[in-house]
C-alpha positions in Angstrom: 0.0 0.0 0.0 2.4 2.7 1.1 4.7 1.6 -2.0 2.1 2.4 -4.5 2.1 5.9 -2.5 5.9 6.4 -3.9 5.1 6.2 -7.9 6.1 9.1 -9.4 8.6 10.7 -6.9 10.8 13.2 -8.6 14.6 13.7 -7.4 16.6 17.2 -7.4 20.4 18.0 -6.3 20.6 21.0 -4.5 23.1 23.0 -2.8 22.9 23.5 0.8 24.5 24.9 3.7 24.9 23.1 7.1 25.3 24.9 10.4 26.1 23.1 13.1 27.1 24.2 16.6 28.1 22.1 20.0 28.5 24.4 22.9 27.2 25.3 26.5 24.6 27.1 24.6 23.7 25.3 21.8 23.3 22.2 20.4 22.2 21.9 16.9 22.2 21.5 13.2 20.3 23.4 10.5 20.1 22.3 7.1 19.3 25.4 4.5 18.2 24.4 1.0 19.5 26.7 -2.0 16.2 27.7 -4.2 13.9 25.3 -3.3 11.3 24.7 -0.5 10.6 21.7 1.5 7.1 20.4 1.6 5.1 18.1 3.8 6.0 14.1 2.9 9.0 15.5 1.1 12.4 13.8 2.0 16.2 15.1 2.4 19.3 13.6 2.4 22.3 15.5 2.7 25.3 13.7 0.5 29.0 13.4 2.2 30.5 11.3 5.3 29.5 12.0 8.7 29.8 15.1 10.2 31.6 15.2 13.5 32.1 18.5 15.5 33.7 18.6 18.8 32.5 19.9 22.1 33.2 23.9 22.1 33.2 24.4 18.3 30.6 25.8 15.8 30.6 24.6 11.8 29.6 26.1 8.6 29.9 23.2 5.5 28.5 23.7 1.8 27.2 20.5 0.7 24.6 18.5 -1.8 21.4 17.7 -1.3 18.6 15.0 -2.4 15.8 16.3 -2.2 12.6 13.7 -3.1 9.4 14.9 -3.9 6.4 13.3 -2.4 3.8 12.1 -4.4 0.2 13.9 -4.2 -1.5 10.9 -2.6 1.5 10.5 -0.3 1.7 14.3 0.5 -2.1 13.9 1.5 -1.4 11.0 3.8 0.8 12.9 5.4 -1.2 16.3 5.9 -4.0 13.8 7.0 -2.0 11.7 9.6 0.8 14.3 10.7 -0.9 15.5 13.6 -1.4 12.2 15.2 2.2 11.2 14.9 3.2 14.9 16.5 1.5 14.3 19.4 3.3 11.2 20.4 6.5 13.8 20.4 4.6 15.6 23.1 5.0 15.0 26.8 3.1 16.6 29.3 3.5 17.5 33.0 1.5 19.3 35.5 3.8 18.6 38.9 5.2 21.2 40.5 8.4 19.3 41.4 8.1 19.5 45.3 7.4 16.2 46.8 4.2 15.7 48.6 
């Protein structure tokens, strides 16, 4: 079922740029796509080896993209289900902390 979702997936190279950052402050990476937006069902894979930056340092690379367009039914799957798989990413507390 969800391969028949995958006919007609289009593939596009793209430039990107990759920040990364591993300090006190920060931890993250952001991927920015040259020229092209990403939509919902859409999926990116950044080409190269691993990326490794050590604690204290910050990165700026310029690498390739795949970019693979979903397919109309599987972009409407995924507007239609994305909200329940979000809410498992949620977790809610209402403790104050103390100990009763």
């Amino acid at each position: 079922m969800i391969e028949a979702l995958r006919m007609g997936r289009q593939k596009i190279d793209v430039p990107c740029t990759i920040e990364i950052e591993h300090t006190w402050e920060s931890l993250h990476a952001h991927v920015e796509l040259e020229g092209l937006s990403v939509e919902p069902g859409d999926e990116v894979h950044v080409q190269g080896g691993e990326i490794v930056v050590p604690y204290g340092e910050s990165r700026v690379l310029h690498r390739m993209a795949t970019v693979t367009r979903a397919s109309a039914p599987e972009r409407l799957w995924v507007k239609m289900t994305g909200d329940f798989e979000f809410m498992e990413l949620l977790e809610f507390s209402f403790s104050s902390g103390e100990r009763l």
